[in-house]
Backbone bond lengths (Angstrom), bond angles and torsions (degrees), N, CA, C in turn:
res aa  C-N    CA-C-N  psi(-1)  N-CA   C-N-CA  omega(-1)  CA-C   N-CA-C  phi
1 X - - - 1.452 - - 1.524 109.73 -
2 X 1.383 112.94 150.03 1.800 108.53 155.19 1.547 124.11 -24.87
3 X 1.305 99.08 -38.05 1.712 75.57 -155.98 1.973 96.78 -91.18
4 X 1.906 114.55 -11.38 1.139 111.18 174.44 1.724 108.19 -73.73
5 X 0.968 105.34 -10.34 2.150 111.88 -177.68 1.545 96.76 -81.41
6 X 1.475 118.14 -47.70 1.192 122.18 159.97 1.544 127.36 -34.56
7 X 1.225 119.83 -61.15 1.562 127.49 -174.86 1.733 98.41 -67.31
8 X 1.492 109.16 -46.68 1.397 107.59 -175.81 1.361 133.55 -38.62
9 X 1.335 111.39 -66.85 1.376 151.08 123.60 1.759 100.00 13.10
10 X 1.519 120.39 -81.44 1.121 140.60 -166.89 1.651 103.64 -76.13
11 X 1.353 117.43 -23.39 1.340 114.93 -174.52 1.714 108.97 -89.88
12 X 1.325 103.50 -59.33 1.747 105.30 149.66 1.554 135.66 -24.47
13 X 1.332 106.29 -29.94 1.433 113.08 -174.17 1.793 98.07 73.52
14 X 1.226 122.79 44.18 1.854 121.82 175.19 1.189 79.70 -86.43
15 X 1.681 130.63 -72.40 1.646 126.02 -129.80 1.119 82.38 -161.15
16 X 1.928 126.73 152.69 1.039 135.65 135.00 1.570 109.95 -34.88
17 X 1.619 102.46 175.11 1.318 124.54 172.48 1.468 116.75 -89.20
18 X 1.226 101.89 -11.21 1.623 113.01 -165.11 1.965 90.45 -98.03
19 X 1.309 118.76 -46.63 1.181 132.29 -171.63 1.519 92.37 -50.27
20 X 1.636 119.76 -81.68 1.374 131.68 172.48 1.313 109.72 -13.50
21 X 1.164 122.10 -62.80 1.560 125.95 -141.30 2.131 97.40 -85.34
22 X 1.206 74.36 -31.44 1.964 98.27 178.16 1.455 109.02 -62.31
23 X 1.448 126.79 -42.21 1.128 127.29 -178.75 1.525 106.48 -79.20
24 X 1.641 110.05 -68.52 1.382 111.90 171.68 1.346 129.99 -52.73
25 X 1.001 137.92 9.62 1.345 143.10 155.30 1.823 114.94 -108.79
26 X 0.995 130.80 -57.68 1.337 145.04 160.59 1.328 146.86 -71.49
27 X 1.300 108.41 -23.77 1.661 123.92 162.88 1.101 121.60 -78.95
28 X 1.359 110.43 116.36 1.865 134.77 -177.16 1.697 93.00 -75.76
29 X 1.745 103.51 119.79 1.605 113.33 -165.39 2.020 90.89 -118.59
30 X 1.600 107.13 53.49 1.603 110.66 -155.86 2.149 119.14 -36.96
31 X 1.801 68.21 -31.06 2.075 81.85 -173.36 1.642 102.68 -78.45
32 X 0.745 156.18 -7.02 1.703 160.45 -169.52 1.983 90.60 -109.79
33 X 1.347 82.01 91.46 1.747 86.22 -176.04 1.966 108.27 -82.07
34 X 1.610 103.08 2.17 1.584 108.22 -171.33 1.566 102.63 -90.63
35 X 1.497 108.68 7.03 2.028 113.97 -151.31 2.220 76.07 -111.68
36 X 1.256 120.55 -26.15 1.740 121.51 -178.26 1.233 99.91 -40.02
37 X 1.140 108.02 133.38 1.728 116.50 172.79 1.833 122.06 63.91
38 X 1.380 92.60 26.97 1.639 77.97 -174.66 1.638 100.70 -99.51
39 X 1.594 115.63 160.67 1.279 100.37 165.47 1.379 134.41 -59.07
40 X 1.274 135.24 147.24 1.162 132.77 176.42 1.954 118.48 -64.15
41 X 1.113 100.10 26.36 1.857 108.83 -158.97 1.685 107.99 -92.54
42 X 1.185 130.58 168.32 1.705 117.24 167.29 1.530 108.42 -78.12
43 X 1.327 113.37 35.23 1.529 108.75 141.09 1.339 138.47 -97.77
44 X 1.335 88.76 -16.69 1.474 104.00 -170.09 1.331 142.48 -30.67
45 X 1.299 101.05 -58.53 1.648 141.71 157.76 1.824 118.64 -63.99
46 X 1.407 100.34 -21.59 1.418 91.74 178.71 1.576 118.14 -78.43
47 X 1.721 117.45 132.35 1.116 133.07 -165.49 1.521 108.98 92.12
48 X 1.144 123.49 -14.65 1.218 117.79 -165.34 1.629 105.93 -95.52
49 X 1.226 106.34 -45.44 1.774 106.51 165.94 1.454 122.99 -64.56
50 X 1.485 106.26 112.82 1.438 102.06 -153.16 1.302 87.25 -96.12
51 X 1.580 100.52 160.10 1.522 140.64 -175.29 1.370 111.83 -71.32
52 X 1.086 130.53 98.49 1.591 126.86 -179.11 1.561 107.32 -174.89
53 X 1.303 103.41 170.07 1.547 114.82 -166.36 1.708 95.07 -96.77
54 X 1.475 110.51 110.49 1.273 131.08 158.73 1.609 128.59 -61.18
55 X 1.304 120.29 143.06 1.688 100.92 163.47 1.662 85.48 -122.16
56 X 1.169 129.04 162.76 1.682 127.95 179.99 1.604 92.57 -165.31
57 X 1.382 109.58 139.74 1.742 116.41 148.09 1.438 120.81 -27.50
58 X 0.974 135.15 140.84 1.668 126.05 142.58 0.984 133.53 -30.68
59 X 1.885 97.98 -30.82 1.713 121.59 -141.66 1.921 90.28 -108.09
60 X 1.135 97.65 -12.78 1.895 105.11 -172.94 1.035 124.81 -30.47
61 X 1.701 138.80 108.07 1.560 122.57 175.04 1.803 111.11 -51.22
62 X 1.398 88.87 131.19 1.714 94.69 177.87 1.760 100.71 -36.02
63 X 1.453 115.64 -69.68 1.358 111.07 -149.56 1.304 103.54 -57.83
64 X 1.683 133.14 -27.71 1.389 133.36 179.10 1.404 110.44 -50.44
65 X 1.355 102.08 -31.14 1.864 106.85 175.45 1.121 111.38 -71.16
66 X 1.254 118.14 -34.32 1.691 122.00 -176.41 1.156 102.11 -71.12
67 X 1.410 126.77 -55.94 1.446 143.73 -149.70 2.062 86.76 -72.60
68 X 1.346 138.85 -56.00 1.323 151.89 134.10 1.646 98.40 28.34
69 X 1.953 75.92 -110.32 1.526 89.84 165.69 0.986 146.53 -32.31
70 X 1.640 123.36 -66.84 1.641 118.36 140.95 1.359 113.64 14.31
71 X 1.471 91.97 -101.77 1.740 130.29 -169.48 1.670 91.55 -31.31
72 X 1.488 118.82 -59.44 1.806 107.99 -168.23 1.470 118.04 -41.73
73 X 1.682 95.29 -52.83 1.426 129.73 172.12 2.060 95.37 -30.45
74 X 0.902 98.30 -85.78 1.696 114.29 -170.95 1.479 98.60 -46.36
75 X 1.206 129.46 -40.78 1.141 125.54 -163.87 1.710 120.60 -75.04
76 X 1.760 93.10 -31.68 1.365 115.02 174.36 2.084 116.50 -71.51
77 X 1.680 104.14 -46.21 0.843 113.10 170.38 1.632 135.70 -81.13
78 X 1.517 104.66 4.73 1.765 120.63 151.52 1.478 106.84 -81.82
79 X 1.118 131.03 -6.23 1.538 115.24 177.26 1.211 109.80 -114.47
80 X 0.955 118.24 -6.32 1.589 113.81 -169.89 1.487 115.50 -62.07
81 X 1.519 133.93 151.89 0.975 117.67 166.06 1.763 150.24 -68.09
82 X 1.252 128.30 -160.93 1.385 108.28 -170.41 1.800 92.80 -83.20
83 X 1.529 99.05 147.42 1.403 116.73 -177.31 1.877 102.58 -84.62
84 X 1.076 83.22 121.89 2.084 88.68 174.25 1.498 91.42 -131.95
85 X 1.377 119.64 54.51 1.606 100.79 160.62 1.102 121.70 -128.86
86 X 1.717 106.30 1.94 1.947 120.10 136.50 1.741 74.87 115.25
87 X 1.051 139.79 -31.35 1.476 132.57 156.10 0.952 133.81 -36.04
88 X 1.793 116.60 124.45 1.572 102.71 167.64 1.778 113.10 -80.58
89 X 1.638 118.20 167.71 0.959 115.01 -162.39 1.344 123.79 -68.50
90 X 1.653 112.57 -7.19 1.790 106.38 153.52 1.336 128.67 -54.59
91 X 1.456 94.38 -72.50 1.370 102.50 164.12 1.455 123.37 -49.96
92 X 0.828 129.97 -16.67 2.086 136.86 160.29 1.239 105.18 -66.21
93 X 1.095 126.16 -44.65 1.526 133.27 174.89 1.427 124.07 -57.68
94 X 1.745 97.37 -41.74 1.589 109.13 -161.45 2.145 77.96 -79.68
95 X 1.011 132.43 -75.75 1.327 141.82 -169.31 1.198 102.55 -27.49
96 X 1.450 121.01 -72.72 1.676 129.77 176.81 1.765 109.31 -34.12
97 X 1.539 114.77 -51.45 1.613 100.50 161.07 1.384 132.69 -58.74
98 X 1.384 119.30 -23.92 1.270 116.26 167.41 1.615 117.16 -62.57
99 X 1.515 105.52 -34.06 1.445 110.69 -159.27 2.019 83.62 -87.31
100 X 0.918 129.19 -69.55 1.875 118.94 -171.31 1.768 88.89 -32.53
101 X 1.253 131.48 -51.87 1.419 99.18 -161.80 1.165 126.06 -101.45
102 X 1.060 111.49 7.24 1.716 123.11 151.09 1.442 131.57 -84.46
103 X 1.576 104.15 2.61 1.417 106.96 -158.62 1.274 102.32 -122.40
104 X 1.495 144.36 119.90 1.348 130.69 151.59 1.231 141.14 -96.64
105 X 1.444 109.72 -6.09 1.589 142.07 172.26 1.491 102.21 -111.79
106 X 1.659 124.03 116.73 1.231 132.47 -170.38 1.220 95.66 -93.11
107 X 1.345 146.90 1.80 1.218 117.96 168.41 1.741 111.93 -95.17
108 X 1.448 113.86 -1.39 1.321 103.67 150.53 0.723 148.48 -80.59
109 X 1.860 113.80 -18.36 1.319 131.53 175.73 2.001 120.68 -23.39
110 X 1.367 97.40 -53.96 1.050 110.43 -177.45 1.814 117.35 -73.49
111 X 1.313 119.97 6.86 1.696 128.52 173.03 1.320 88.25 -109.24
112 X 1.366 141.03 -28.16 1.424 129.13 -160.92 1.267 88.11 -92.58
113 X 1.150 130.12 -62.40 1.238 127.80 178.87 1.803 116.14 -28.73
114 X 1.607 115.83 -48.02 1.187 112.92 -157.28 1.870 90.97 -82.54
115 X 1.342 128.21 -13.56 1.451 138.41 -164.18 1.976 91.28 -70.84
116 X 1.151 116.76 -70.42 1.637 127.97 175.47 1.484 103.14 -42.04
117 X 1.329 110.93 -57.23 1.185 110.84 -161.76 2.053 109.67 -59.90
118 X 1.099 85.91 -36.27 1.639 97.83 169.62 1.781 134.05 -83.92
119 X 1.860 72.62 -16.14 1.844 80.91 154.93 1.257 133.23 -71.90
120 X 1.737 102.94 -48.23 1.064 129.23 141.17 1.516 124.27 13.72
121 X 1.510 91.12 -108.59 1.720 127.87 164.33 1.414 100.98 -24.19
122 X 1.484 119.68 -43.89 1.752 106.37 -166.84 1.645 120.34 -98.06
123 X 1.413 101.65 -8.02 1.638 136.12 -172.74 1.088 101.97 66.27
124 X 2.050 123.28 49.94 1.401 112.50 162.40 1.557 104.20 -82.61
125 X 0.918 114.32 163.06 1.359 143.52 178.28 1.892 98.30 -67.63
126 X 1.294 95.34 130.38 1.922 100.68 -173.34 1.422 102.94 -76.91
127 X 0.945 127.33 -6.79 1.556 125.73 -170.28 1.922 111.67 5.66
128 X 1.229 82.63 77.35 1.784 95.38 179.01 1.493 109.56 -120.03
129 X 1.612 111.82 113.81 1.349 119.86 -175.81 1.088 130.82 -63.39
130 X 1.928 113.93 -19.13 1.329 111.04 157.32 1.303 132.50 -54.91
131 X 1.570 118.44 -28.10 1.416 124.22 -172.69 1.660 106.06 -77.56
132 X 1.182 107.35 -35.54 1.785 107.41 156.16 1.264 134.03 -69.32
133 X 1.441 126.20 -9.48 1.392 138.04 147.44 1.628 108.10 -71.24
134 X 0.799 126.71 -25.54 1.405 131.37 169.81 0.836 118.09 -65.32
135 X 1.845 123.54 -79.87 1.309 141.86 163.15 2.002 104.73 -20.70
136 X 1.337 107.71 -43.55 1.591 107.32 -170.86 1.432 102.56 -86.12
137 X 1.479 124.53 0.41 1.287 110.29 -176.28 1.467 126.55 78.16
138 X 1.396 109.00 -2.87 1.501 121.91 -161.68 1.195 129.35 -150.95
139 X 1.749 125.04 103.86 1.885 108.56 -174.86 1.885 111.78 -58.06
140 X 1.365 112.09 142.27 1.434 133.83 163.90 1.196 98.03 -95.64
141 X 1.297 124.21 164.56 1.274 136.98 112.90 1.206 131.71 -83.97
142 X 1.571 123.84 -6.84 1.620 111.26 149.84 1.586 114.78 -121.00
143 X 0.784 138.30 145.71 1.448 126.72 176.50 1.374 108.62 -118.33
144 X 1.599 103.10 104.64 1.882 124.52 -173.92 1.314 110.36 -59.07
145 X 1.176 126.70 168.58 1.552 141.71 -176.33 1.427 90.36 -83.18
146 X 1.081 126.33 -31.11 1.601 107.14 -171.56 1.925 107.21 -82.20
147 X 1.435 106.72 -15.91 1.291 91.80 178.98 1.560 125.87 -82.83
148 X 1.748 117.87 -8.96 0.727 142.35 168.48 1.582 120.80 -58.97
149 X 1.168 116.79 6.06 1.528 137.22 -177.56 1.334 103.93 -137.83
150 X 1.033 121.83 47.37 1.629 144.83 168.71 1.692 105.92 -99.83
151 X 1.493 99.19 109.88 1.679 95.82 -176.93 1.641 107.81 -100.13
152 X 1.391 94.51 107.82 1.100 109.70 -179.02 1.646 103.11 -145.57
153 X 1.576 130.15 162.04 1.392 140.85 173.00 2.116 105.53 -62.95
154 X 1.597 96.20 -36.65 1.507 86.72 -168.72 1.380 93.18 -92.38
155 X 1.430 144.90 67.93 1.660 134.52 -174.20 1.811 81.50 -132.76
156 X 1.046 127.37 80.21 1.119 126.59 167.25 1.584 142.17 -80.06
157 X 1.570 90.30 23.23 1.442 124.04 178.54 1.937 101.29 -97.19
158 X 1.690 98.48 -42.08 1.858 95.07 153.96 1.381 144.96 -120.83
159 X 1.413 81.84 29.50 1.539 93.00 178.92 1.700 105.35 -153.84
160 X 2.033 108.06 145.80 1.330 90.02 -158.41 1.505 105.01 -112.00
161 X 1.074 123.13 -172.49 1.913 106.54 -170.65 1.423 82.88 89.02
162 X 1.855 86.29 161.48 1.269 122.17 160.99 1.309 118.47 -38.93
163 X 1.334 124.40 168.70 1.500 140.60 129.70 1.502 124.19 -21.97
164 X 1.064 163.60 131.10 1.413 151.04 129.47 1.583 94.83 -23.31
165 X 1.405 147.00 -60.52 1.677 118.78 -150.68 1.911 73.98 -137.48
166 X 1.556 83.24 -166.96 1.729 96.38 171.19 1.623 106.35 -71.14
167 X 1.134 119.81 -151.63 1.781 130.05 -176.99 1.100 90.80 -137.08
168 X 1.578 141.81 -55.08 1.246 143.66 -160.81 1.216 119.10 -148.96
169 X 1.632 124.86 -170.37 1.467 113.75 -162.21 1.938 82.00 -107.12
170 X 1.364 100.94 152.26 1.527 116.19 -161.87 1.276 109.21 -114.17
171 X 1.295 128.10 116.81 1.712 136.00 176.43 1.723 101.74 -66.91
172 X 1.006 116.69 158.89 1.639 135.67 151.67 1.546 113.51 -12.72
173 X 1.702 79.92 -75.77 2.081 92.36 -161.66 1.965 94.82 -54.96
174 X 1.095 116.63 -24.88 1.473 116.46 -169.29 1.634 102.68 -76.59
175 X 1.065 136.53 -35.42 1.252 171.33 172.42 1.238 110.27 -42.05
176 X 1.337 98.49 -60.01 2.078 127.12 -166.39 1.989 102.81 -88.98
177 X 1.330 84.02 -8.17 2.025 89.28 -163.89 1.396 82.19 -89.62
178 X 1.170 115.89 -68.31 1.724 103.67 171.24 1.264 149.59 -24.93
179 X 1.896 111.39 -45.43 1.139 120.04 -172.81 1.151 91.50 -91.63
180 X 1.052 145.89 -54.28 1.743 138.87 -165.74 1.817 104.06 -102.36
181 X 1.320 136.09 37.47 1.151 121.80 154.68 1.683 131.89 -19.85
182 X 1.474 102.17 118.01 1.024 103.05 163.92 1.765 138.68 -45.09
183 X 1.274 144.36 132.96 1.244 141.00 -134.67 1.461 94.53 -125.19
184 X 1.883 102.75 98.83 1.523 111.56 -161.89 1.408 81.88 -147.01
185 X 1.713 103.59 173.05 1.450 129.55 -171.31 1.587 113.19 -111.41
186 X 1.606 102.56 -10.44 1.433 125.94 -150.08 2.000 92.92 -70.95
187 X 1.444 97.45 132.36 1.172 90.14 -177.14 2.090 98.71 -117.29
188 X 0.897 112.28 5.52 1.586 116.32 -175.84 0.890 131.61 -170.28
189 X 1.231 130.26 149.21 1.994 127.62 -136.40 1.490 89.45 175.42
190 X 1.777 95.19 129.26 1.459 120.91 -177.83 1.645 112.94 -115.37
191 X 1.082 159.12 -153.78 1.226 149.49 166.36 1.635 78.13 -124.63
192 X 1.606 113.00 145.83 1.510 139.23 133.26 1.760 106.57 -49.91
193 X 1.364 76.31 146.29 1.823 103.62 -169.18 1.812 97.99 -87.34
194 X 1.325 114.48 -19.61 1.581 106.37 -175.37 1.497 141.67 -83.13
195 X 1.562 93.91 11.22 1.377 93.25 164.24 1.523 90.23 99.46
196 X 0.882 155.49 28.62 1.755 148.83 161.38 1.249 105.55 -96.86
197 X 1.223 111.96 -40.79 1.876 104.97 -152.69 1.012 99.61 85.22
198 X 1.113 142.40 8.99 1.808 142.00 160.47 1.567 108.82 -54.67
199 X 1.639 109.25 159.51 1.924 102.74 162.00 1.494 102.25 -132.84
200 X 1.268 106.82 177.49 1.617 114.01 168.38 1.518 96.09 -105.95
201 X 1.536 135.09 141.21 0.904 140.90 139.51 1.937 135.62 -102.11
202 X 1.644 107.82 138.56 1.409 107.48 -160.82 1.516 103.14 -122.46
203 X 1.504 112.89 150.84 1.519 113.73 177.53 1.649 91.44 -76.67
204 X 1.427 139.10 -50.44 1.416 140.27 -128.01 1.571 95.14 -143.28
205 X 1.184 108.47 152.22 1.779 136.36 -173.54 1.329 98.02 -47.40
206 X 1.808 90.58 -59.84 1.774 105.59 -160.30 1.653 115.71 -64.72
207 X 1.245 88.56 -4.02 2.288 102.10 -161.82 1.548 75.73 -96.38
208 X 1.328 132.45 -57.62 1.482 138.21 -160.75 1.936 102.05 -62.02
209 X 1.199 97.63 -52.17 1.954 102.51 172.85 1.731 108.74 -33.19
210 X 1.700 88.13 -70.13 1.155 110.74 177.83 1.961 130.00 -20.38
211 X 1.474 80.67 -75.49 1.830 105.40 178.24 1.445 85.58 -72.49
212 X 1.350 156.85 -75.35 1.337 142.51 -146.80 1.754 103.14 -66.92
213 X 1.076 133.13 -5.83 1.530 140.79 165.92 1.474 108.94 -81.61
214 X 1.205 99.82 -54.10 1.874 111.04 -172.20 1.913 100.57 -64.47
215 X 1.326 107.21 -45.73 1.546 101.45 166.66 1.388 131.02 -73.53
216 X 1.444 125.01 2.83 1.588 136.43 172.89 1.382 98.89 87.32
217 X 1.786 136.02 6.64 1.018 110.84 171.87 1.850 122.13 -69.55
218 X 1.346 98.88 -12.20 1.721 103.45 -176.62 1.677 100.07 -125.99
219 X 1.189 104.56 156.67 1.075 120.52 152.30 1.784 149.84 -59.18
């Protein structure tokens, strides 16, 4: 997330935290024509600093790092392929963060992707637990029923639509799962208990009951 690029940043010795937050909220980035119209808030920037292995000076002007990143960002998102997921490329962006943090096997990216996208389509509610690790400011490894009553815009367990911004900064394959979604019916997907990062995916509630019983998530 932003505010973990933030600590990084500050832990490295790149930039204060105050510097960071100074640029990403307040610095006019005029050539990044995807940064037009965004709020001026510490969201701004989130998703937009792309994920990749840097080499930089010691001596580096902060914003050159920004300006850096950016640039990968842009560079990544001129190649991408044609978008068929009826999204414009904000909203591709905001989705594609849902899918990097739900996803740990990239060749599913693109079934999870088509799962939202079909949530979407019906105006179910995405109920994606990363966006409630967000909303809390904080990764879990379980996310309780009580946190699910977190009133916040990104709690997408009560509210339906997107995110207001991305959740996190978004790789490629997350990127590519979006624009070319896989062409499925699957409306719900749990992670496997065995240690892959694998999921089960289900067309129907009762198929989802089902497999989430057979895996010990229910009773």
């Amino acid at each position: 997330t932003i505010w973990q690029i933030a600590e990084l940043m500050e832990k490295e010795k790149i930039m204060t935290q105050d510097k960071f937050w100074n640029l990403a909220i307040e610095e006019d980035f005029p050539q990044f024509d995807f940064l037009n119209g965004l709020n001026k808030g510490k969201h701004r920037m989130e998703g937009y600093l792309f994920p990749e292995t840097y080499y930089i000076s010691e001596t580096e002007n902060p914003k050159k790092i920004f300006e850096i990143m950016l640039t990968q960002y842009q560079t990544v998102r001129d190649r991408l392929p044609e978008n068929k997921s009826g999204l414009n490329e904000r909203e591709a962006l905001i989705l594609a963060s849902l899918v990097e943090a739900e996803s740990m096997a990239s060749k599913e990216r693109p079934v999870i992707a088509s799962v939202f996208l079909n949530r979407l389509e019906l105006n179910m509610r995405l109920e994606c637990d990363a966006t409630i690790q967000y909303a809390l400011g904080k990764r879990k490894e379980i996310v309780l029923y009580s946190d699910l009553e977190i009133d916040s815009p990104y709690n997408t367990y009560r509210r339906t639509g997107l995110t207001p911004t991305p959740i996190c900064a978004t790789g490629e394959s997350a990127l590519r799962a979006v624009y070319q979604p896989e062409d499925t019916e699957y409306l719900f997907f749990f992670a496997k208990n065995d240690g892959t990062g694998e999921h089960i995916f289900n067309k129907t509630y009762a198929e989802h009951e089902r497999q989430m019983r057979d895996w010990g998530y229910r009773q």
